[in-house]
C-alpha positions, 0 to 999 in steps of 0.5 A, spaced: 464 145 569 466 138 569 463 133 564 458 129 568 454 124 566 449 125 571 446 132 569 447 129 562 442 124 563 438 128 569 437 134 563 435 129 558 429 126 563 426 133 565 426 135 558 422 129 556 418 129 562 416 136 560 415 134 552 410 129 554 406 134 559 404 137 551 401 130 550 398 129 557 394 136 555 391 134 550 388 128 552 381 131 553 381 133 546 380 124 546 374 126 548 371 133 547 372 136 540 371 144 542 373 149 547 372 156 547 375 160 543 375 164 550 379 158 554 383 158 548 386 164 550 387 164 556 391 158 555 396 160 550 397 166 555 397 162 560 403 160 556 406 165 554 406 168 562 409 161 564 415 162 558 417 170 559 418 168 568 422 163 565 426 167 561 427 172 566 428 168 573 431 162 570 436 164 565 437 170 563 438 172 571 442 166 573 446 168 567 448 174 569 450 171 575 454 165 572 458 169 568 460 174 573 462 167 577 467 165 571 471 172 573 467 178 568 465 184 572 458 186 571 459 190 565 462 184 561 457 179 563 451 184 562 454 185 555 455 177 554 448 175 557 445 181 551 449 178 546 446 171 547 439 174 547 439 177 541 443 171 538 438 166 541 432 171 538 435 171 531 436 164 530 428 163 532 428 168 527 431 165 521 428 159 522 421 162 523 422 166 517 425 160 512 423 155 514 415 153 512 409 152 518 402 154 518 400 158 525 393 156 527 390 163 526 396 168 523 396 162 517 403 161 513 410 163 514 415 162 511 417 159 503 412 156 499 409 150 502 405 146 496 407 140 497 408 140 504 401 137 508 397 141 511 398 138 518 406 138 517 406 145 517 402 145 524 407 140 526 412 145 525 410 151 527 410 147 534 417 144 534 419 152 533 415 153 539 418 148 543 425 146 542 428 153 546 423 150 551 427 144 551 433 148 550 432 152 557 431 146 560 437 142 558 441 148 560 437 150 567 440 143 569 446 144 565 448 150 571 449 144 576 443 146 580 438 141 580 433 145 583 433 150 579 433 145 573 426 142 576 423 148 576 424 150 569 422 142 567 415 143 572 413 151 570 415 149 562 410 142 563 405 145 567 404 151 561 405 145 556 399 142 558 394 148 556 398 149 549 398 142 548 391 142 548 390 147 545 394 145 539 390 138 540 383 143 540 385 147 534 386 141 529 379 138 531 377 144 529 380 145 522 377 137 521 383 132 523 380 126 527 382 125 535 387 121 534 391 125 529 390 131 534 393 127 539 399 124 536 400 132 533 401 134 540 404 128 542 410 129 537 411 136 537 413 134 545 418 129 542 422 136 541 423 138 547 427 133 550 432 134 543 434 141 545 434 139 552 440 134 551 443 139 546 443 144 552 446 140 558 450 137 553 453 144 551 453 147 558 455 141 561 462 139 556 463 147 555 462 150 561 464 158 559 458 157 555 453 156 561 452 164 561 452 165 555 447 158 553 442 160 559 442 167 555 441 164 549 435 160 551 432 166 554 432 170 547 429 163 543 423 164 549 422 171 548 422 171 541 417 165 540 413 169 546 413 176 543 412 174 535 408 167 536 404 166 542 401 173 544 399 174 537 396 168 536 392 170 543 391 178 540 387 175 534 381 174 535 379 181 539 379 176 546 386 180 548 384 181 555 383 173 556 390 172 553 392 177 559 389 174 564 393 167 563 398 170 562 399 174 568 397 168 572 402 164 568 408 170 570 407 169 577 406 161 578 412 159 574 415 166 579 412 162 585 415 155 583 422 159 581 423 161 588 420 156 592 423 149 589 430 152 587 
């Protein structure tokens, strides 16, 4: 693929667009201070449906596809676009498991974290969340497929809204002031928009690596689901709300993939 400066700029946009969708969400904790617990899962398995489509519909079966496009038969590229998932995942995974952060239910993760703030180890544990989004993004555009691209930005901001306020909700709860929950959720979407650029920028300079940078993507997105979100959801005995939202997430972002791309 071509160096082209367009989708570069277009990949950074709608990660962006869909980063500051996590602020958006958060606004109304500007003026309430509690949801309930119930609402709450519901919206993070909202989430959680809205990222695993994604990884199926917008990476991981569009990389099978582009790399049978660059001359693999469909072994080669079923192999490869494996290959990117599991490495997608452990990379998630090492940074999850090295890297200090504190889950809102499931607590700390990672080495001793004394001397780090509390509302930093939430910060983090954000980003962790959200950079494969920013990732998936990038390299959604990075396929030369705007409309792919956009349906990837538009499902991954719509599912950002609920998690953001959520995040925003949670920190109310635990005593921070409306101010700080709002400038956490604004933050952690800043993100999003870095692993957007670092995506189309890849795929876009390299194109042998779009197969393998959409797969990458995916297995981030499904590690961050499987090992983050629905545990989170689980937790607090409310597993069938976490299910409806996610179910309801599953299919919307399935529609806006097939209608809009």
């Amino acid at each position: 693929m071509a160096f082209d400066s367009s989708i570069i700029l277009l990949g950074a946009m709608g990660s962006f667009a869909a980063g500051m969708a996590t602020a958006v969400g958060a606004l109304p904790a500007l003026v309430f201070r509690r949801i309930s617990e119930k609402t709450q899962d519901v919206m993070l398995g909202f989430a959680a449906g809205v990222m695993l489509a994604a990884a199926f519909f917008s990476l991981i079966i569009p990389g099978l596809a582009a790399g049978e496009a660059r001359g693999m038969d469909k072994v080669g590229a079923v192999l490869l676009v494996i290959a990117g998932i599991l490495v997608g995942a452990a990379c998630v995974w090492l940074v999850n498991r090295y890297l200090p952060h504190e889950h809102f239910i499931q607590g700390r993760e990672g080495p001793s974290s004394d001397r780090i703030r509390r509302i930093w180890l939430f910060v983090i544990a954000i980003t962790i969340h959200n950079f494969p989004e920013g990732l998936a993004v990038g390299v959604g555009f990075g396929t030369g497929d705007v409309a792919k691209g956009m349906a990837l930005a538009i499902g991954i901001g719509i599912q950002n809204m609920p998690e953001g306020l959520a995040v925003a909700v949670a920190l109310l709860t635990l005593g921070y002031s409306r101010r700080q929950a709002f400038l956490v959720a604004l933050l952690t979407g800043l993100v999003e928009p870095i692993g957007g650029i670092v995506g189309v920028t890849a795929v876009t300079v390299a194109g042998f690596l779009l197969p393998w940078g959409l797969a990458f993507a995916a297995g981030a997105m499904i590690f961050v689901i499987s090992a983050e979100i629905i545990p989170e959801t689980h937790r607090k005995g409310l597993e069938t709300h976490g299910t409806v939202g996610l179910m309801i997430g599953l299919v919307l972002m399935m529609f806006l993939d097939v209608v809009l791309a």
